[in-house]
GUTIZA-886366 format. One record per residue (C-alpha): residue number from 1; x, y, z. Coordinates in steps of 0.05 Angstrom, whole numbers, plus 5000, padded with zeros to 4 digits. Layout:
N
<rec NUM, <X, Y, Z>> ...
% end
This chain:
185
<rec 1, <6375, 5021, 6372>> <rec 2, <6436, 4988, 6399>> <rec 3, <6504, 5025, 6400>> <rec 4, <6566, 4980, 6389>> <rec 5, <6632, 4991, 6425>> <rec 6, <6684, 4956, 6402>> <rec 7, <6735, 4997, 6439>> <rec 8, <6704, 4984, 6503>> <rec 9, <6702, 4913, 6499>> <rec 10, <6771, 4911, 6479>> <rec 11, <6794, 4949, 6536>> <rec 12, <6759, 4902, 6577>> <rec 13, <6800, 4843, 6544>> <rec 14, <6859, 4878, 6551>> <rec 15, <6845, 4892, 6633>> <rec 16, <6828, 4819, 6641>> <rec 17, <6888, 4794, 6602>> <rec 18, <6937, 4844, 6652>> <rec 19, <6898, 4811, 6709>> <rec 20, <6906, 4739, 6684>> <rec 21, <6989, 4751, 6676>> <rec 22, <6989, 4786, 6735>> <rec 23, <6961, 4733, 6784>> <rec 24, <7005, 4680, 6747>> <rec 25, <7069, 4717, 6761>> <rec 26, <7043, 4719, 6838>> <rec 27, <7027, 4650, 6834>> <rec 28, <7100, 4629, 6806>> <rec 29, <7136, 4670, 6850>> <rec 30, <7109, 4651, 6910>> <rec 31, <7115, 4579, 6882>> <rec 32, <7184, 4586, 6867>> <rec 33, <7211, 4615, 6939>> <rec 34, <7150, 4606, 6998>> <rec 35, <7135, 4530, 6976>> <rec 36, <7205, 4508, 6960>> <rec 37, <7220, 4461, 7022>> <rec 38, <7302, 4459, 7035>> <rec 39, <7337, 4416, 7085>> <rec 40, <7357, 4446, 7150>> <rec 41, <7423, 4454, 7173>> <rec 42, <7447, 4418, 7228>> <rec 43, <7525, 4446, 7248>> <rec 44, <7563, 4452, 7320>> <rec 45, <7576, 4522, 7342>> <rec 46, <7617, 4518, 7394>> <rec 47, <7653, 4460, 7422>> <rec 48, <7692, 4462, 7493>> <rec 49, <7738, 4423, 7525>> <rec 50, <7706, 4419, 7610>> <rec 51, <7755, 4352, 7632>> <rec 52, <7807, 4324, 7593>> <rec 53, <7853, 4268, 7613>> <rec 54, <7905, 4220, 7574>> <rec 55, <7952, 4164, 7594>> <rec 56, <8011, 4157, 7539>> <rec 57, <8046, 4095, 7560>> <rec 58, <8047, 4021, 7513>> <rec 59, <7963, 4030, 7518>> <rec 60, <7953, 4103, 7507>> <rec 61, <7892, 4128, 7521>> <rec 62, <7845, 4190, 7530>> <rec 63, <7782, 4207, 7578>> <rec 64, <7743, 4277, 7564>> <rec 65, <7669, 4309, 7570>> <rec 66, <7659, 4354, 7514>> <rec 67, <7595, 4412, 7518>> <rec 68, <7583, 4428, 7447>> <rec 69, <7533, 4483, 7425>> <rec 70, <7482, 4454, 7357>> <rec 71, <7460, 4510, 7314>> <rec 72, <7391, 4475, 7269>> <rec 73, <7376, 4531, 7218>> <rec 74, <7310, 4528, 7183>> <rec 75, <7307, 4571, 7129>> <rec 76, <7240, 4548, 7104>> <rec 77, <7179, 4591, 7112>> <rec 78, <7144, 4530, 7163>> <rec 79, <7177, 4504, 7224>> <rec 80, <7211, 4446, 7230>> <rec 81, <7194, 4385, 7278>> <rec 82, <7247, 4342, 7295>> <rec 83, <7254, 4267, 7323>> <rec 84, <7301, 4241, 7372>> <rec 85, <7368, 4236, 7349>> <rec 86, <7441, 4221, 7376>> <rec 87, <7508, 4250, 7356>> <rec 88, <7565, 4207, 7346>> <rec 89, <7643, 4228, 7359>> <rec 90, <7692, 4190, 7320>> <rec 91, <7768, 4180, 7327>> <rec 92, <7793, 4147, 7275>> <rec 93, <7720, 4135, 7239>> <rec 94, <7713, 4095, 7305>> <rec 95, <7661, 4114, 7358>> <rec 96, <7688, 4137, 7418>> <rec 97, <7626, 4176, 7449>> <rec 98, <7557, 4197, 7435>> <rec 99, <7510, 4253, 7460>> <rec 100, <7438, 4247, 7449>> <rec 101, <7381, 4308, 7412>> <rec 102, <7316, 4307, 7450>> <rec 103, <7257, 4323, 7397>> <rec 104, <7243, 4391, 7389>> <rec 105, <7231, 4452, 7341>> <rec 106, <7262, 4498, 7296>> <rec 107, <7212, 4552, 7279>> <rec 108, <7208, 4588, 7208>> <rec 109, <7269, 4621, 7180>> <rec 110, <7303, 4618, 7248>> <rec 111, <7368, 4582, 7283>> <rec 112, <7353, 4534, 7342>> <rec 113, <7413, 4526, 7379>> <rec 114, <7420, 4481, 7446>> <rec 115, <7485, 4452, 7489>> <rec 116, <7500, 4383, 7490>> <rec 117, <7542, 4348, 7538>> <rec 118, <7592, 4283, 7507>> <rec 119, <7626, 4240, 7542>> <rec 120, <7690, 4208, 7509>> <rec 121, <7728, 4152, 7522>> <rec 122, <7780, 4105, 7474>> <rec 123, <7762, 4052, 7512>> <rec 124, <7715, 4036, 7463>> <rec 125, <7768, 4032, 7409>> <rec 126, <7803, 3971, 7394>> <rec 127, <7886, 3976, 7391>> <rec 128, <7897, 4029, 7351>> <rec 129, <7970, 4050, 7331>> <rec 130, <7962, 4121, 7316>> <rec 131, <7925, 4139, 7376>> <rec 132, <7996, 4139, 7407>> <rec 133, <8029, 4178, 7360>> <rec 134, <7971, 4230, 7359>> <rec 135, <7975, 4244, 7429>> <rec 136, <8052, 4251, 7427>> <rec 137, <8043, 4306, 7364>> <rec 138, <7990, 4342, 7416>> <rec 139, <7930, 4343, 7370>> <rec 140, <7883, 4292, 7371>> <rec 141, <7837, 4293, 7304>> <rec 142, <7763, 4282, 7324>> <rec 143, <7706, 4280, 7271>> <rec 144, <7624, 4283, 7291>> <rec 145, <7563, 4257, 7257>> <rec 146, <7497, 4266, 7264>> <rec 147, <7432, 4267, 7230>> <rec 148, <7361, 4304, 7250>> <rec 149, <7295, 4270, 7212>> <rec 150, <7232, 4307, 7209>> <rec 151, <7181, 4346, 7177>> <rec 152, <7172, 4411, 7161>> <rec 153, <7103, 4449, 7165>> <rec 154, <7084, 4500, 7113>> <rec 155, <7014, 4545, 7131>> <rec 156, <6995, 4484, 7182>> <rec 157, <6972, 4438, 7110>> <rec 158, <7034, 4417, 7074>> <rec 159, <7079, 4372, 7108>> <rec 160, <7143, 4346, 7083>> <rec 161, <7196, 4303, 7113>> <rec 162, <7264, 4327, 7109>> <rec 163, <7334, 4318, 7145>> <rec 164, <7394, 4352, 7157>> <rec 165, <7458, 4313, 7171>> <rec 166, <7519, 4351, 7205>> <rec 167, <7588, 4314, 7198>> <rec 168, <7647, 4363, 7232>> <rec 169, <7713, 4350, 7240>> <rec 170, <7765, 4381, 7294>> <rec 171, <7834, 4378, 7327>> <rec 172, <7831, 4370, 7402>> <rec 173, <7889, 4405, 7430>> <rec 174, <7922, 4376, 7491>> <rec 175, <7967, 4430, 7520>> <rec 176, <7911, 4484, 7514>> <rec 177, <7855, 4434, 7515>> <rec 178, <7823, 4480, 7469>> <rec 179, <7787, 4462, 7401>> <rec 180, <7814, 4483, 7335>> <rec 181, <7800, 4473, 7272>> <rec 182, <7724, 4458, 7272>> <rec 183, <7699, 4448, 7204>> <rec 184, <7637, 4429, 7187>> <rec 185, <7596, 4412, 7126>> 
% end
């Protein structure tokens, strides 16, 4: 004689069903925030003047070494590995100085940050008018561009290659020879 329960293996439907929707709402979630790779962010922190010198006269020009602090935030859930790179200060969206980035890494959900020392000079600018009247108003307008390639490293088996770009600009003041000003996007 065999006994039928119907309940029972309904029950048992209904516990694998819960089971089925509950792993899939794991899965999706941590598909939607662990395995979603972002860019990292690549921004100055802070920038001092250490030797500053300009000549205004028919040529004007300028000579400074800047030490500037890069913040690379990784907000993924892997590190990030990044190549050589340079930084590039403009005047004018001329080069007048670059700094180089040594290869390195930004671990998981963290901020690298590391100094860099620039040397500028306008003598790498041809005759430029405004350079003149810049120094005369006190402010000289700088602007910095740089960009970090690499990959980022989720659980040691996914790797992706991203880059984060930094482009700041910022007023050099000449009486204080202070920064001000530094935006960056």
């Amino acid at each position: 004689m065999k006994v039928r329960r119907e309940g029972s293996n309904a029950k048992c439907l209904a516990y694998v069903a819960a089971f089925v929707v509950f792993q899939t709402a794991i899965i999706l979630l941590f598909a939607l925030t662990v395995m979603r790779i972002r860019s990292p962010k690549v921004r100055f922190g802070a920038v001092t003047v250490e030797s500053f010198s300009t000549v205004n006269s028919s040529s004007p020009s300028f000579d400074m070494k800047l030490m500037a602090q890069v913040a690379v935030k990784n907000t993924n859930f892997g590190h990030f590995k990044y190549e050589n790179s340079t930084v590039t200060i403009l005047y004018g969206g001329m080069p007048v100085g670059e700094a180089a980035i040594f290869k390195g890494r930004a671990r998981a959900r963290q901020t690298k940050k590391f100094n860099i020392n620039v040397d500028i000079s306008s003598s790498r600018l041809s005759s430029n008018s405004n350079l003149g009247n810049d120094i005369n108003a006190g402010v000289l307008p700088l602007s910095s561009q740089a960009k970090l390639k690499g990959k980022v490293h989720l659980m040691k088996v996914i790797k992706k290659k991203k880059s984060g770009e930094m482009s700041c600009s910022m007023g050099i003041n000449l009486a204080t020879r202070a920064v001000q000003d530094l935006k960056c996007k």
